[in-house]
N, C-alpha and C positions, 0 to 999 in steps of 0.2 A: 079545462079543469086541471087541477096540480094539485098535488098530496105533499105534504108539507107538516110538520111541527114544530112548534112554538120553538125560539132559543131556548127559554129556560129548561125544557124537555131535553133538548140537545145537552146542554151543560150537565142538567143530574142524568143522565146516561153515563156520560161524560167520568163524571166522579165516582158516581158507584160501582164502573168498571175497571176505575184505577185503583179503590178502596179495596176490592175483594183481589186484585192481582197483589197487592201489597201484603195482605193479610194471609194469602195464600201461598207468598213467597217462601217463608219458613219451610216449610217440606221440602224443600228443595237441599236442603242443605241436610246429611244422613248424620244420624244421632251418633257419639261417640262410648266406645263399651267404658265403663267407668265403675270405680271403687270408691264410695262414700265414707268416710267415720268420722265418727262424731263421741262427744264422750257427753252423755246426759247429765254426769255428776258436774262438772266444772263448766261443760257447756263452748269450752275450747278446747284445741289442740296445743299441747305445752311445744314449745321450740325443741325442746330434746329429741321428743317421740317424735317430729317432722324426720331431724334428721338420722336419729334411729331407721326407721322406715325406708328413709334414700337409700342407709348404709345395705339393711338386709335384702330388700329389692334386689341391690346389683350387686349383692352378691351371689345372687340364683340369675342371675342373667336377663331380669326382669325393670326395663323401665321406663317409666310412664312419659307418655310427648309432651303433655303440660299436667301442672297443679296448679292449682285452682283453692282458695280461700273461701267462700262463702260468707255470704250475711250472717247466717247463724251459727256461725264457731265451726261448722263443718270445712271439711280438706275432701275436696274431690281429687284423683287421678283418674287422668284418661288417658288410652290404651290405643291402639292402632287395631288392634285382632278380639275377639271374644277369650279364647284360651289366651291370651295375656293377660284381660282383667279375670279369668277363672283361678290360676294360678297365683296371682299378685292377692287375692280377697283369702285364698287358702294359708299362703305364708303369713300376710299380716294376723288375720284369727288366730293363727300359731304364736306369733311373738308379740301379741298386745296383751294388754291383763282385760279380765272382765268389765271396768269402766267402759271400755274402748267397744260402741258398735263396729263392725265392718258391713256395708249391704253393697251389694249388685246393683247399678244403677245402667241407665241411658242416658248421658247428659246431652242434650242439646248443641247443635254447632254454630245456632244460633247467632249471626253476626250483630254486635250489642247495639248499632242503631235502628234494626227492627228488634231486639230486644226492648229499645227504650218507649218504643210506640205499641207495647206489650204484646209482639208478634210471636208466635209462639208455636210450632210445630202440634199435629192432631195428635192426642194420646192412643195411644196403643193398649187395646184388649190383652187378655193373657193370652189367646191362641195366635194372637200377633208376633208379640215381644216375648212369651216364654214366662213360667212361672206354676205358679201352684194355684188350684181352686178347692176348695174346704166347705162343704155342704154338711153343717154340724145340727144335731138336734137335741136340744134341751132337756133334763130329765127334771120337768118340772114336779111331777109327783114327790121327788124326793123334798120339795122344800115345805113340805108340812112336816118331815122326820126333821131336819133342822129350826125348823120355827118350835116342835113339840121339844128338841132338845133346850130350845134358847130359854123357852119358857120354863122348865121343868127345873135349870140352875138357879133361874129369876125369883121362883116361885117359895126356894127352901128359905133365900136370907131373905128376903120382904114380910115372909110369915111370921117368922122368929123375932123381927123386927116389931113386930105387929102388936108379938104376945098372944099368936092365936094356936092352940093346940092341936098336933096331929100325927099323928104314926110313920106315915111315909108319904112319898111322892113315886108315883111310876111314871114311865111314860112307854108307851108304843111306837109304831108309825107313823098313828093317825090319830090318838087321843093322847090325853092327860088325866091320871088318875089321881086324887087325894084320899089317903086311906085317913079314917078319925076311930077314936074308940067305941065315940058313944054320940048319939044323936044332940045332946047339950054342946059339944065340940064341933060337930056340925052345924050347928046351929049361928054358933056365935060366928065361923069362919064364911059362913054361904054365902050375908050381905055383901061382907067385903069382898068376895070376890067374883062376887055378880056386880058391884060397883065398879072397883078397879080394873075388869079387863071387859069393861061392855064396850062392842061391836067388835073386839077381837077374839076372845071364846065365850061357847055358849057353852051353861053350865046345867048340866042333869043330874039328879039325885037319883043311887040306883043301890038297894040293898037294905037292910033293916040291921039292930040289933050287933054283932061283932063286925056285922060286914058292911060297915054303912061308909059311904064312898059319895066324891064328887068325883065326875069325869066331866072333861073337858074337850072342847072340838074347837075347831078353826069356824068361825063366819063364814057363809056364802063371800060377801065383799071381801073378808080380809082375807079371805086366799086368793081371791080375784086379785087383790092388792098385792101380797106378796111375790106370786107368780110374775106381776107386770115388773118388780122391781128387780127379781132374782135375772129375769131377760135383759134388764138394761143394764144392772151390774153386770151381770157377762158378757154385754158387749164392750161397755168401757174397761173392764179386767183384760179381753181379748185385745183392742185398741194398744194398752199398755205393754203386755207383754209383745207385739209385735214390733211395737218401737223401739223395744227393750233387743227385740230381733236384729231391728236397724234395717228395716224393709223399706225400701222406697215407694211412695203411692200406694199403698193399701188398699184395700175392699174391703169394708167389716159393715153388714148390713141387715137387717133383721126381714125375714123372708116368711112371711104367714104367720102364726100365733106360737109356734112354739122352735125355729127352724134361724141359722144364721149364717150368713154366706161369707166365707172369708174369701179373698184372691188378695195372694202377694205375688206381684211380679217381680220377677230376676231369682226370684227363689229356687234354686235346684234341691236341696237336702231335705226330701219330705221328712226322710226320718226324723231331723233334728226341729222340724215345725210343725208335725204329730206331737213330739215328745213336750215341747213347749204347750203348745196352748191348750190340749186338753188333759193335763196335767192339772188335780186340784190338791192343792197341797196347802197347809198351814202346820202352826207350832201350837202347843199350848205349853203349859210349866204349873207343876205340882209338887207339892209337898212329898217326900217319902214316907209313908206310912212306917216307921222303928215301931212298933209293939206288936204286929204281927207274923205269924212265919209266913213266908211267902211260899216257901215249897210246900209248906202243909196246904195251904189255900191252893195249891196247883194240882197238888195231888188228889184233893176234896172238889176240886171245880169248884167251891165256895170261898168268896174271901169274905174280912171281917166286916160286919156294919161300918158306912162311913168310907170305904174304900172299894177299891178297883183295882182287880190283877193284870197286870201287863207285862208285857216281856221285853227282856233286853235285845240287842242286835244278834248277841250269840244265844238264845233261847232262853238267859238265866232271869227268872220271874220275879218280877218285884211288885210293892203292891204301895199303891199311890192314893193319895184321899182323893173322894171324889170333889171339894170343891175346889176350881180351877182359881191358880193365883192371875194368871195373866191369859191372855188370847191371842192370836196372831192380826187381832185386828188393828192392835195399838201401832202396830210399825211401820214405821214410813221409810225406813230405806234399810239394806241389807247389801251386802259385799263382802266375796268371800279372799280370803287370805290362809294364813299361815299363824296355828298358837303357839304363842311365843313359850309358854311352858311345855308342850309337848311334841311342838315340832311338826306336826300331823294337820290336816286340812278345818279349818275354820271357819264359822260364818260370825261378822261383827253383824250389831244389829242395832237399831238406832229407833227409837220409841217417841210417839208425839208429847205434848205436856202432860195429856190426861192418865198418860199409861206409863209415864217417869213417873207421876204423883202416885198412882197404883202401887206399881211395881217397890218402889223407894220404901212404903208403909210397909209391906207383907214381907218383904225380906227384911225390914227393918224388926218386926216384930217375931223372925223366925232365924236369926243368926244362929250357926250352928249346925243347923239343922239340912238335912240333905234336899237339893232339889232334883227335879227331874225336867228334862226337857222332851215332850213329846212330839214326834212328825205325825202327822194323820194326812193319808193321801186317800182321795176318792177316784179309784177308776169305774169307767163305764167301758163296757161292751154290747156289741150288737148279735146277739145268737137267734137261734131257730128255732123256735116250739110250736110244733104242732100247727106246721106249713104256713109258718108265721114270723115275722123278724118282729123279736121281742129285746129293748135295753134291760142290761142285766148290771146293778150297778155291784161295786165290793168296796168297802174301807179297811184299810189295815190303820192299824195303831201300832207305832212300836217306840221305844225308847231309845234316841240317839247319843244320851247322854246325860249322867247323874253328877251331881257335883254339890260340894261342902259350901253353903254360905257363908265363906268369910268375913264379908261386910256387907252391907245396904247397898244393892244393885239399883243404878237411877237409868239415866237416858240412854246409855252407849254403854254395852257387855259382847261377849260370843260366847256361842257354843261351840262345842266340838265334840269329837265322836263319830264323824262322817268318815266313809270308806275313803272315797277322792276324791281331788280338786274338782273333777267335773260333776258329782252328785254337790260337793260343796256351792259350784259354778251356780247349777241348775234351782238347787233351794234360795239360793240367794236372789239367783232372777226370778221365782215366783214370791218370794214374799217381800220383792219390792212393788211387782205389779198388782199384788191382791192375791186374793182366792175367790173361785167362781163361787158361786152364792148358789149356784147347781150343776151337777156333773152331766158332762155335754159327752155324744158320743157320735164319730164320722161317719155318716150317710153314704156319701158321694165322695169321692175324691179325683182327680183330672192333674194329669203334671204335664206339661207342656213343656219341651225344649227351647232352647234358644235356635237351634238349628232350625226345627219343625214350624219356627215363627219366623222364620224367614222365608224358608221356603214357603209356606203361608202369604206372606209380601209378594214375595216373586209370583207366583202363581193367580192369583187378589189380580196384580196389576197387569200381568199377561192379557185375562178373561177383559180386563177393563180396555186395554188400547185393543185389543183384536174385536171385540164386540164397536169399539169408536170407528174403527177401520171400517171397516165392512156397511154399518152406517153411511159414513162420508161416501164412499164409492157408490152407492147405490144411490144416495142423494143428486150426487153429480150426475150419473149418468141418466136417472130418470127427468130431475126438473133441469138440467145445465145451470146458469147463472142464481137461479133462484135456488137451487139445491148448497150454491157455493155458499151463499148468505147463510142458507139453515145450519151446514158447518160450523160457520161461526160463530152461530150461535148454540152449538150443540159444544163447543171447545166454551166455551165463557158461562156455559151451565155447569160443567166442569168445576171449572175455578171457581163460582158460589159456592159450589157445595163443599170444594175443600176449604173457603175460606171462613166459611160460618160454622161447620167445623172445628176449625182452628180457634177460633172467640171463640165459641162454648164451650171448648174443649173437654167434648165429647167424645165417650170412648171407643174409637172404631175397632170395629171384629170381622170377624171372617162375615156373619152376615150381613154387618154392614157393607162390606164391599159386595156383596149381592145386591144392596138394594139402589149402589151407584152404578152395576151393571144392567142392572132393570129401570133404572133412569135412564141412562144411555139410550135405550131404545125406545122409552116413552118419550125421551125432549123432544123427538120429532116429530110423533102426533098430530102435536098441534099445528104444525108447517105442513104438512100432507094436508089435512083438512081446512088451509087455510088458499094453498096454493092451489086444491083441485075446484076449490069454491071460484080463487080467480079463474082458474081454466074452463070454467063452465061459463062464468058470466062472459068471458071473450067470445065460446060459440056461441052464446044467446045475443051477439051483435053489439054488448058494449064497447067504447072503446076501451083500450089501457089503460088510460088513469081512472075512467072508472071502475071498470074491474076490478082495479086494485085497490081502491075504497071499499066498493063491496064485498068484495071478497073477505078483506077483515074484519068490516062490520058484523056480516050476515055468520063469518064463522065463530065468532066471539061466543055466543050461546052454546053452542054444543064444545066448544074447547071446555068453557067453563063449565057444564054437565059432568062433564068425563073425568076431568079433574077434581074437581069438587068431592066426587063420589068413592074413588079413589085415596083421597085422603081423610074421608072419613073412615076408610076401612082400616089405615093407617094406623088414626088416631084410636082405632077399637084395638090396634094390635099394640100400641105403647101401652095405654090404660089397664089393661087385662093381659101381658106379655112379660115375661122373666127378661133377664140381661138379655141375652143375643136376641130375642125379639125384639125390644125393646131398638136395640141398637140395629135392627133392621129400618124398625119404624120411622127412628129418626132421621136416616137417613133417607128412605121414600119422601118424608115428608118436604125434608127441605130442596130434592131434588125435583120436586113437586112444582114447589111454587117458584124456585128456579127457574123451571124448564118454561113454565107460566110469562114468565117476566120476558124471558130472552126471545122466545117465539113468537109472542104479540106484541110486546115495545122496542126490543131491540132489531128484533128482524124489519120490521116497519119503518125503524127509524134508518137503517140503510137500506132498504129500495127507496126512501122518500129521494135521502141525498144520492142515489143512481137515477132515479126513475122519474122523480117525484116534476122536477124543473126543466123537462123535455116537454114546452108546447106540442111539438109536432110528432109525438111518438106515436107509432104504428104497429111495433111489433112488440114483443116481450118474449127473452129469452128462458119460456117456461114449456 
């Protein structure tokens, strides 16, 4: 008898051992610290600011082993040390203008003809490589106060429009009220607006005689519907502003019904990526109210019908009509500078068509006449009431800035009135990225060092060769020659798992590399129970090549029991598991059906070629 496999068996052994060493070879080569920028406006680096950049580099004694060009307009430097690209990322954010992202990268050492066969080094989790993790949660209650406000401005000029009579408009939190005089006024306005807003409010009649009223509520569905929209615009708002960060490979992910997970890796400044992305800020611009006193109304707490009391930066009260000329939604790009009449910090602002044709009309038909520009920022906090973590949200309004309409303002104006270039900086970066559509507030927070992600590697990879070690020894000394084979195959279960990996590039973490260290000791399983299977059929009087037929045959079942079983527990822990479970999972998984492969076809296919072509074998070194 002779144990033996077909050629073509031999040959894909063959390649897909060369396939996953090639694919695996990238890791070998250690990532380089690097400085990215990019400028989002123009989308390249101008030749001046390259050699700007050289100039100021060295002249802080900073500089980079190569630059690097990119596809996409981007200028990599890379670094020899981590505190050379910390350093080099602090100077440059010092001497670029706000156009100019800087991010913290790892680039690749990549040599470009496994680059060209898209080989690719395993990405790296944040407890790996260092970075920030942002466990935000949504205050979606609030977006029935912003939908009752959108409607309650909607509702004054459509009425009017309409020709249909009515005393006022209130609004709450949670409703909308329409005051009428007299039930005839009611009457005429209730069709239309049980027609015009069906399946977005429902509308209830509530009071008789001076007090007769329509109030108004949000649908079941369309809050359903709002809430799901207010979550995805905060993610893509979130998305934006952290580009606008210049963060490399991001994490922005939505985590349960109302919860979003940010991770930016290389990020050390929480403070400066707290202040960014849960920041909700926007502009509006009104009219000054000229006929009434504004001290009187401050004094009285009452301002005039028609108007809204607000305060300037230094406390002085002005009073503004309530209908808004412009919104901060019309704007598509902002960047801040220097006004050129006052010298003092500015933000230019740049309008889409729809809100140049706005804007153009109302300042058109209000020359002279004073405007106002208002900031409105929405924070959220997370306090304690009553042995309970309760979001407590607060809006401030204030006035950054009043000014004479000279002429018809169209696409492209600034304001001014900002303290500094960096509140200038910062308004400018949010009201290019948007405004969240609901105020988020920090859950969870994790910062991760560049150092502590190293030593993280270091220690990861320790647990994985001493755990390999001690395996291999015990292999050898228990089975001899057959122990040396499962070696080899416990080293090439290895390289699968880093090379499929590498293609999916998938994110490994610390409990990933747990679950390559608990691989390591499962690869061999299946060789114990396949080699004690031979060891038994030899005393039961077979010879050697049978045994080792049967031996694999007969242990094929229970391998595949144990494994089997096992990766379904896996696949329970991906399906139903957050990030680092997840990234455990994956890793069992695929270490799984590795360990599968290497133990039953590969180990088989070298005792065939030792074992397999000896007619006269007698003994077996097991």
């Amino acid at each position: 008898m002779r144990n033996s496999y077909p050629a073509w068996l031999y040959a894909l052994i063959v390649v897909v051992v060369l396939g996953a060493g090639l694919y695996a070879a990238p890791n070998l080569f250690p990532e380089d610290p690097s400085v990215q920028i990019g400028n989002p406006v123009t989308g390249e680096i101008d030749g001046n600011i390259r050699d700007l950049m050289g100039t100021i580099l060295g002249a802080q004694g900073v500089t980079p082993k190569q630059v690097e060009e990119q596809d996409d307009g981007q200028l990599l430097l890379r670094f020899e040390t981590s505190d050379e690209q910390s350093l080099a990322a602090e100077i440059l954010r010092n001497a670029l203008d706000d156009n100019h992202t800087v991010a913290l990268n790892l680039a690749p050492a990549t040599p470009n003809w496994l680059r060209a066969i898209n080989g690719q080094p395993m990405a790296l989790g944040l407890d790996l490589r260092g970075g920030v993790h942002f466990l935000m949660e949504v205050d979606l209650d609030a977006v029935i106060g912003t939908a009752m406000e959108r409607y309650s401005n909607e509702l004054r000029g459509r009425m009017r429009d309409e020709r249909l009579t009515f005393d006022t408009i209130e609004r709450s939190s949670s409703d909308l009220t329409v005051m009428f005089a007299d039930e005839e006024n009611l009457a005429a306005a209730e069709s239309w607006l049980t027609r015009e807003y069906r399946g977005e409010l429902e509308w209830e009649i509530r009071g008789s005689g001076d007090t007769t009223r329509m109030v108004g509520t949000l649908s079941d569905d369309h809050l359903t519907e709002l809430r799901r929209q207010a979550l995805q615009q905060n993610i893509s708002t979130l998305r934006s502003r952290v580009d606008e960060l210049g963060v490399a490979e991001p994490i922005i992910a939505q985590q349960g019904e109302h919860r979003i997970v940010v991770q930016l890796p290389g990020v050390q400044d929480t403070a400066r990526a707290k202040e960014v992305l849960g920041a909700t800020a926007t502009l509006e611009f009104r009219l000054v109210s000229e006929a009434g006193d504004p001290m009187e109304a401050a004094e009285s707490g009452r301002a005039p019908s028609g108007t809204r009391l607000y305060r300037e930066r230094d406390g002085t009260p002005v009073l503004l009509q309530r209908q808004v000329m412009l919104t901060g939604d019309y704007i598509t790009d902002a960047s801040s500078g220097i006004a050129q009449d006052s010298g003092g910090p500015a933000v230019f602002i740049n309008l889409d068509g729809q809100g140049a044709r706005i804007f153009s009309r109302v300042t058109s038909d209000n020359v002279g006449r004073l405007m106002a520009s208002v900031f409105i920022e929405t924070t959220t906090e997370t306090v304690e009431e009553d042995g309970e973590q309760v979001m407590r949200t607060s809006r401030s309004e204030e006035v950054i800035n009043v000014a004479r309409i000279n002429e018809p303002l169209g696409r492209r104006f600034q304001i001014s009135g900002l303290d500094t270039t960096r509140e200038a900086r910062n308004l400018a970066l949010l009201l290019r990225a948007g405004a969240l559509a609901a105020p988020m507030s920090i859950v969870e927070e994790r910062t991760v060092g560049p150092s502590l992600g190293q030593e993280n590697i270091d220690r990861g990879m320790q647990s994985v060769v001493i755990g390999f070690i001690l395996v291999m020894i015990f292999m050898i000394l228990y089975y001899r020659a057959f122990g040396l084979i499962a070696n080899v195959a416990l080293a090439l279960n290895l390289i699968f798992i880093v090379s499929v990996l590498s293609m999916l590039q998938a994110t490994l973490t610390l409990p990933g590399i747990a679950g390559i260290v608990l691989t390591v000791g499962m690869a061999v399983d299946a060789n114990v129970l396949i080699f004690e299977r031979i060891r038994e059929e030899i005393r039961n009087g077979l010879s050697p090549q049978a045994a080792i037929s049967s031996g694999y045959d007969r242990a094929f079942t229970t391998i595949a029991d144990a494994n089997v079983t096992t990766l379904i527990a896996a696949l329970v822990l991906f399906l139903f598991g957050t990030g680092p479970i997840k990234g455990f999972a994956i890793t069992l998984s695929i270490g799984i059906i590795a360990s599968m492969f290497t133990a039953i076809i590969v180990t088989r296919a070298i005792v065939n070629l030792t074992y397999g072509r000896q007619r006269r074998l007698t003994r077996l070194a097991i």
